[in-house]
C-alpha positions in Angstrom: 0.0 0.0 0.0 1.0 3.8 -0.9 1.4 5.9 2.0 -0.6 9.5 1.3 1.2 12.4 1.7 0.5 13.1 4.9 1.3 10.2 6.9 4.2 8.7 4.9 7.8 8.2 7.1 10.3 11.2 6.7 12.8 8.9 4.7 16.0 11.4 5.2 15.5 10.5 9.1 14.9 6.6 9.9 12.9 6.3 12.5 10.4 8.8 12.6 7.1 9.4 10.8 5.0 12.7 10.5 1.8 13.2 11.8 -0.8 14.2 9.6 -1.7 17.7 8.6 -0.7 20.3 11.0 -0.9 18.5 13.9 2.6 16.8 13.8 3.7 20.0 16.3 1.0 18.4 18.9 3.3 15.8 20.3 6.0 18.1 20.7 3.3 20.6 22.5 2.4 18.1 25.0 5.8 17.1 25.9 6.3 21.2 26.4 3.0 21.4 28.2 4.4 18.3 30.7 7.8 20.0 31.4 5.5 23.6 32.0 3.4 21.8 34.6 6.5 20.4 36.8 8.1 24.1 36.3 5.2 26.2 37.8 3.4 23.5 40.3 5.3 24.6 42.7 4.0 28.2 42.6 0.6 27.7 45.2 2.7 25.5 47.0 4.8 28.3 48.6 1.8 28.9 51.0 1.4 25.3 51.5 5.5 25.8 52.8 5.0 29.0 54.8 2.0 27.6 56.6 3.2 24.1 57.0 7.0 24.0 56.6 7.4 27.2 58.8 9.7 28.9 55.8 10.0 32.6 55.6 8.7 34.6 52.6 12.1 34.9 51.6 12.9 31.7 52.1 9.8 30.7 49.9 10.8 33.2 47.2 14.2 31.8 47.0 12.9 28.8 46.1 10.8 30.1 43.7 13.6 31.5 41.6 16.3 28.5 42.4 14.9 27.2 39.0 16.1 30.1 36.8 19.5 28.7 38.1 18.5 25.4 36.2 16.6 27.6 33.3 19.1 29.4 32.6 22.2 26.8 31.3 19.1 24.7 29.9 18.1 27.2 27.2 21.7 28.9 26.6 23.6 25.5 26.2 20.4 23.3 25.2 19.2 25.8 22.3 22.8 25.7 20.5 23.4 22.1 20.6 20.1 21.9 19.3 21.4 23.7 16.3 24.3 20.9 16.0 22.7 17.7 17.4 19.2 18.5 16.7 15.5 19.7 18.1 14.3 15.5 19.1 17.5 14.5 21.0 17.2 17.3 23.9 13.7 17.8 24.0 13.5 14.3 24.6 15.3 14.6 28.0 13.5 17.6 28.9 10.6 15.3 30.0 12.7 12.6 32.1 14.5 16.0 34.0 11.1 17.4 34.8 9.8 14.0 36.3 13.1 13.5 38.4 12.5 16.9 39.6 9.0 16.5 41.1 10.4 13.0 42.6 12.7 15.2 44.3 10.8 17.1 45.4 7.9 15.4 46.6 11.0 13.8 48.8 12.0 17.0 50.0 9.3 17.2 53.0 10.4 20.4 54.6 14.3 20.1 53.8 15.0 23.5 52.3 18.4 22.1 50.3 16.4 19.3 48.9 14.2 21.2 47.9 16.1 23.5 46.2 17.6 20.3 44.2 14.6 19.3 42.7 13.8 23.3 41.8 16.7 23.3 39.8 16.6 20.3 38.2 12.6 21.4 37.2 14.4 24.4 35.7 17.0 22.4 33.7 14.1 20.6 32.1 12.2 23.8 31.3 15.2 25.8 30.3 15.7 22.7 27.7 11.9 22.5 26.7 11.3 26.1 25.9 14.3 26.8 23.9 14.3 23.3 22.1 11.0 22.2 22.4 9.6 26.1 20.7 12.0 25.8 18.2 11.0 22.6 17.1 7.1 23.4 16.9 8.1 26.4 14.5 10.1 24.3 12.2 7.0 21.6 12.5 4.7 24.2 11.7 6.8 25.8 9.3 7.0 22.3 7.0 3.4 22.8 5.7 3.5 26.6 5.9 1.9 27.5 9.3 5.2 28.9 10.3 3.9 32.1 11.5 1.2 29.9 14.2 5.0 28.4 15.2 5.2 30.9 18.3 1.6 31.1 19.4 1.4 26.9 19.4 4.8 27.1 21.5 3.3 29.6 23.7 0.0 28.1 24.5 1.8 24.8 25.0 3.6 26.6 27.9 0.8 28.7 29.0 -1.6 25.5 29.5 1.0 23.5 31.4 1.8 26.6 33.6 -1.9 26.9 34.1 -3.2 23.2 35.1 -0.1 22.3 36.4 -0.6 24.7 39.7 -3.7 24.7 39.8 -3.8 20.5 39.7 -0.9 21.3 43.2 -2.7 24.0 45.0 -6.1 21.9 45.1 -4.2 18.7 46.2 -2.5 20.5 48.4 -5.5 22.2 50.1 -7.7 19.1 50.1 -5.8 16.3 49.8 -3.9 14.1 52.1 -0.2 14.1 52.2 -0.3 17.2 50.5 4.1 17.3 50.1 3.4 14.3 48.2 0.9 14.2 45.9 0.9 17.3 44.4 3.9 16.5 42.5 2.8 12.5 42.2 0.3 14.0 39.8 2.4 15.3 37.8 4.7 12.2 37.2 1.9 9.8 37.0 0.7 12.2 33.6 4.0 13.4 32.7 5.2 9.8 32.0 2.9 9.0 29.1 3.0 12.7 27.8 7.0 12.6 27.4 6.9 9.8 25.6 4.9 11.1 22.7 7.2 13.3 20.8 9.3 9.8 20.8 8.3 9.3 16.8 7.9 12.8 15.7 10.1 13.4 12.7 13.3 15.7 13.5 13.6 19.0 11.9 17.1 19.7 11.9 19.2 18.6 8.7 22.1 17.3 10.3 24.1 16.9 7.1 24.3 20.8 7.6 25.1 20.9 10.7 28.3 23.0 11.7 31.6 21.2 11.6 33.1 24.1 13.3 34.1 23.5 17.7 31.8 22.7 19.9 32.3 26.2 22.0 31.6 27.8 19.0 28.3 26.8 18.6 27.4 28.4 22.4 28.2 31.7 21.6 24.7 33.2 20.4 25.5 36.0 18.4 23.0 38.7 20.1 25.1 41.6 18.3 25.0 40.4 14.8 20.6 41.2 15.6 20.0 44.8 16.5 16.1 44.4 17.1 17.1 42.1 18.9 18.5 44.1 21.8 15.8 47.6 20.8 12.8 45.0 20.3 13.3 42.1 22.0 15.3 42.5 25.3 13.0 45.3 26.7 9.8 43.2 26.4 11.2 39.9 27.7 11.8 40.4 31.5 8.1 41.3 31.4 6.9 38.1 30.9 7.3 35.9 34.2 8.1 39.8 35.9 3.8 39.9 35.8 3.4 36.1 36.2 5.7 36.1 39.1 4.0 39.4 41.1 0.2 38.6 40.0 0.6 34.5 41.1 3.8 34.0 43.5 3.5 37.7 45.5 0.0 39.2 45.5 -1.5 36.0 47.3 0.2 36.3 50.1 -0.3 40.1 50.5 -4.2 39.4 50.7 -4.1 36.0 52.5 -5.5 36.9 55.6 -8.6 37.9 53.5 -9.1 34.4 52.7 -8.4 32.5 56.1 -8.2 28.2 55.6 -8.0 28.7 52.2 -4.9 30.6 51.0 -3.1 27.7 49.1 -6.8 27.0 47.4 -6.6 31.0 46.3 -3.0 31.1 45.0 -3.8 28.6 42.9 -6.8 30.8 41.8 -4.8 33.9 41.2 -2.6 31.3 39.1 -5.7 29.8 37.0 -7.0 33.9 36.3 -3.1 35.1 35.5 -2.7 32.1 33.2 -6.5 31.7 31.5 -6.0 35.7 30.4 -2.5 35.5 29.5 -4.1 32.3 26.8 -6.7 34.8 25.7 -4.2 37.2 25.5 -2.0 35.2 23.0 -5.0 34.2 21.1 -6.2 37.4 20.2 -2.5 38.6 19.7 -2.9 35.7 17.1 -6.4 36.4 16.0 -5.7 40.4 15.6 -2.1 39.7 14.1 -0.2 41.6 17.2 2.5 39.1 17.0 4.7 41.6 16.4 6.3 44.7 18.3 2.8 46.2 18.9 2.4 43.1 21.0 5.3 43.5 23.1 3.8 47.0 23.8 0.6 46.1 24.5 1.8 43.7 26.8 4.4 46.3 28.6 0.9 48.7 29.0 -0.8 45.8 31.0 2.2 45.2 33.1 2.6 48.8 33.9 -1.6 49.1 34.8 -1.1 45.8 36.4 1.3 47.1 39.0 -0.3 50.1 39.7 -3.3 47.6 40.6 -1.0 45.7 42.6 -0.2 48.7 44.2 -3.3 49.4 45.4 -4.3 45.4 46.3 -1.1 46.5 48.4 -2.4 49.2 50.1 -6.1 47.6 50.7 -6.0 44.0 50.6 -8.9 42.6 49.2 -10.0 39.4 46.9 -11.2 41.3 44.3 -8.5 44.0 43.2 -5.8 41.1 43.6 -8.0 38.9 41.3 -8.5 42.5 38.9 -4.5 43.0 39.4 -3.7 39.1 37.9 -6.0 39.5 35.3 -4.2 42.5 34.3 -1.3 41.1 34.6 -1.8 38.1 32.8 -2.6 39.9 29.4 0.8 41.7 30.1 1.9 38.2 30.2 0.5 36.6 27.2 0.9 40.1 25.2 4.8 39.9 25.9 5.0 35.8 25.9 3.7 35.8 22.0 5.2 39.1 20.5 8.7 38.2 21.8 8.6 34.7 20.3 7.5 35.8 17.1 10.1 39.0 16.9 12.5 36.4 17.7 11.5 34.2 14.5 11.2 37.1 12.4 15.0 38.1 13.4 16.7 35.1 13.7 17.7 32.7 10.7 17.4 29.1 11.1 21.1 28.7 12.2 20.5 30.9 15.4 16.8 30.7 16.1 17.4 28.3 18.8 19.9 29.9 20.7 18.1 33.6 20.5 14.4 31.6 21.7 16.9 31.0 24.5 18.5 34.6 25.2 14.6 35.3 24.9 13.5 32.9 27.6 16.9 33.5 29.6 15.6 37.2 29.8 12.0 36.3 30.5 12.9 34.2 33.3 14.7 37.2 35.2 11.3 37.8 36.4 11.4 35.2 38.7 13.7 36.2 40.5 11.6 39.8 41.1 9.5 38.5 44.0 12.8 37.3 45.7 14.1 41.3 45.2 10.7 42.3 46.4 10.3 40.3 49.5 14.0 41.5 50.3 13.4 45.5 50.0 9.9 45.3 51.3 12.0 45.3 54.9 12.5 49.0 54.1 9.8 50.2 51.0 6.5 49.2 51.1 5.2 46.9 48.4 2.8 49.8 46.9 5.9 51.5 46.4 7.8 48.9 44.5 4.8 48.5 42.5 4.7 51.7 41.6 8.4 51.8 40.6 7.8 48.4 38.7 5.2 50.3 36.9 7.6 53.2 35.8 10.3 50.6 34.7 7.9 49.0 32.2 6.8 52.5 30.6 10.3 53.3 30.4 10.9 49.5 28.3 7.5 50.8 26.0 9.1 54.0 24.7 11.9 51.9 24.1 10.5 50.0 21.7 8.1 52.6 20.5 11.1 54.3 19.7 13.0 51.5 17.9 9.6 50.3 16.1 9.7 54.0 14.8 13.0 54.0 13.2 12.9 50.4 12.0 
C-alpha cells in the first residue's frame, strides 16, 4: 500500500514518521505542556510551605527562583546544541528532568536544600523544553507553511501547562492528604505518558548541515549580529514571568488573611486567572495579528496598569483587586510571551533561532527572581511603592521599543 502524503515516514531520518496535517507539532506541545506543569506547580505551593514548613517569605521566594539557576544553562547550552545535534534529542530529555525533579521534590518534606535540588533540576528541564522544544514546533509548523502559528502553538503549549499544572498542586495540596506528596505525584503519574509522545515525531534539523566548526563555538549566540534584537526584544522579555511572578507567587500572600483556611486554594486561583488571560491574551494577539512589536507594547501597557493595581491590592488587601491585578497582569503576560517569540522568529535565521528563543526565555525568566528582590526590600519600602516603581520601569521598556519600532 502507498502511504498519502500526509502520513508517509520522513525517509531522510529513519525512525520517525510525521503526523498528519498540522498537527505533527502536537506531540511536541504536550511534551512542552508536561515540562510547563513540573516548572510552575510549585508556585501555590509556597503557602502550603510558609503555613506548614514554617519557611519565611524569603525563604519561599528563593525557592521560587532556584529554578532560573537550572533555566538558565538549559536554554543557553540546550538551544545551540540543538542547532548541531538536533531539536528530538534534547527535547526528549526535557521530560525525564522534569519528572526526576517532582520525585525530588515530593522527597523533600520540609528540607530546604532538597528542595532547592529538585527546583533546579525542574528548571533544567524547562530551560531545555522552551528553547528546544519552541523551536521545534516552529520548524514543525513551518513544513506545511503554518510557520507564522509556530510561536503562538509554542506559547499556549507553555501557558496551558503553567496553568493546570498549579492549579492541579494547589487543590491537592489544600484538600488532599499528604499534600508534600501528591501534588507532584500527579504530575509524574501524567508526565510519564506525555514525554513519551514526541518519541516518533520526525526531527527538523538537517544534520548533514550541521556545523563542523568547535563545539564552543556553537554556544556563543551571536545577540550583536541582531539589533532588534537588543531595541525590540530585550526590553519586552523580563516582562513576561516579571507579571506572572507578582500577580501568582506575590499578590496572594499580601491578601491572604482575606481568605483564612483557604490561602493555598486561592494562589492557585490567582494562578488559574493570571494564566487563562494570558491564553486569551496570545490568542487574540494571534487572532488580531499583534504578533509583532505592537504586541510586546501592549503587553508592557498591561504590566505597567497591572502594577499600579497591585499597588493598590497593596495598600487595601482585598479578593477582588488582587483577582482584577492578575488579570491584568496576565494579558501583560500573554501580550509579551507571543510578540517576543514571534520577533525572535522574524529576526533570527534558522542557524540561530534556537539559541536567540533561549536569550529570549533567559531574559524572560529574570522575572522570577523579582519577588525574591521584592520580598528582600519590602523590609525598608512598602510593596505599593515597589509597585509603583515596577510600573515606571515597564513605561520606560515601552518608549523603548516605540522608539525602535519607529526608526525600523
Amino acid at each position: 500500500m502507498t502511504a498519502t502524503a500526509d502520513t508517509r515516514p520522513d525517509e531522510s531520518r529513519p525512525g520517525t514518521t510525521r503526523a498528519p496535517g498540522s498537527a505533527r507539532w502536537l506531540p511536541v506541545g504536550l511534551a512542552l505542556f508536561t515540562v510547563a506543569w513540573g516548572g510552575n506547580q510549585f508556585t501555590p505551593l509556597m503557602v502550603m510551605y510558609r503555613e506548614l514548613g514554617g519557611f519565611s517569605t524569603a525563604v519561599v521566594d528563593i525557592l521560587l527562583g532556584a529554578y532560573v539557576l537550572g533555566i538558565v544553562p538549559g536554554m543557553l547550552v540546550g538551544g545551540p546544541l540543538s542547532d548541531r545535534l538536533g531539536r528530538k534529542p534534547l527535547m526528549l530529555a526535557a521530560p525525564p528532568l522534569a519528572i526526576l525533579g517532582s520525585l525530588v521534590l515530593a522527597l523533600g518534606g520540609d528540607a530546604v536544600p532538597v528542595l532547592f535540588l529538585g527546583r533546579v533540576l525542574a528548571g533544567l528541564a524547562l530551560g531545555i523544553a522552551m528553547a528546544v522544544g519552541s523551536t521545534w514546533i516552529s520548524e514543525l509548523s513551518s513544513l506545511r507553511g503554518g510557520a507564522g502559528s509556530g510561536a503562538s502553538r509554542a506559547a499556549m503549549s507553555l501557558t496551558l501547562g503553567f496553568l493546570l499544572g498549579p492549579v492541579a498542586a494547589g487543590l491537592l495540596a489544600q484538600w488532599a492528604p499528604w499534600p508534600e506528596v501528591l501534588s507532584y505525584g500527579v504530575h509524574v503519574v501524567v508526565g510519564i505518558p506525555l514525554g513519551l509522545v514526541a518519541l516518533r515525531t520526525v526531527e527538523t534539523l538537517d544534520r548533514r548541515q550541521a556545523p563542523t566548526r568547535r563545539l564552543r563555538d556553537d554556544l556563543r549566540i551571536p545577540v550583536g549580529e541582531h539589533r532588534e534584537f537588543a531595541t525590540v526584544v530585550a526590553p519586552v522579555a523580563p516582562w513576561v514571568f516579571t507579571c506572572a511572578g507578582v500577580a501568582y507567587a506575590v499578590l496572594p500572600s499580601l491578601v491572604a488573611d482575606a481568605v483564612p483556611g483557604y490561602a493555598i486554594a486561592f494562589a492557585a486561583v490567582m494562578t488559574a486567572v493570571t494564566l487563562v488571560a494570558g491564553f486569551v491574551a496570545q490568542t487574540v494577539a494571534k487572532r488580531l495579528g499583534l504578533t509583532d512589536a505592537r504586541g510586546g507594547m501592549l503587553g508592557q501597557a498591561f504590566a505597567a496598569a497591572g502594577m499600579v493595581l497591585a499597588a493598590v491590592t497593596a495598600t487595601t488587601p482585598g479578593v477582588a483587586l488582587a483577582l482584577a491585578a492578575a488579570a491584568v497582569l496576565g494579558v501583560g503576560y500573554g501580550f509579551a510571551l507571543v510578540s517576543g517569540l514571534a520577533e525572535v522568529q522574524r529576526i533570527a535565521p534558522s542557524r540561530h533561532l534556537a539559541g536567540l528563543t533561549a536569550v529570549f526565555y533567559t531574559l524572560a525568566y529574570l522575572g522570577f527572581v523579582v519577588p525574591a528582590v521584592l520580598a528582600v526590600l519590602a523590609a525598608v519600602v512598602p510593596y505599593a511603592a515597589l509597585f509603583v516603581g515596577l510600573a515606571v520601569i515597564a513605561l520606560g521598556c515601552l518608549a523603548v521599543v516605540a522608539r525602535a519600532r519607529r526608526h525600523a
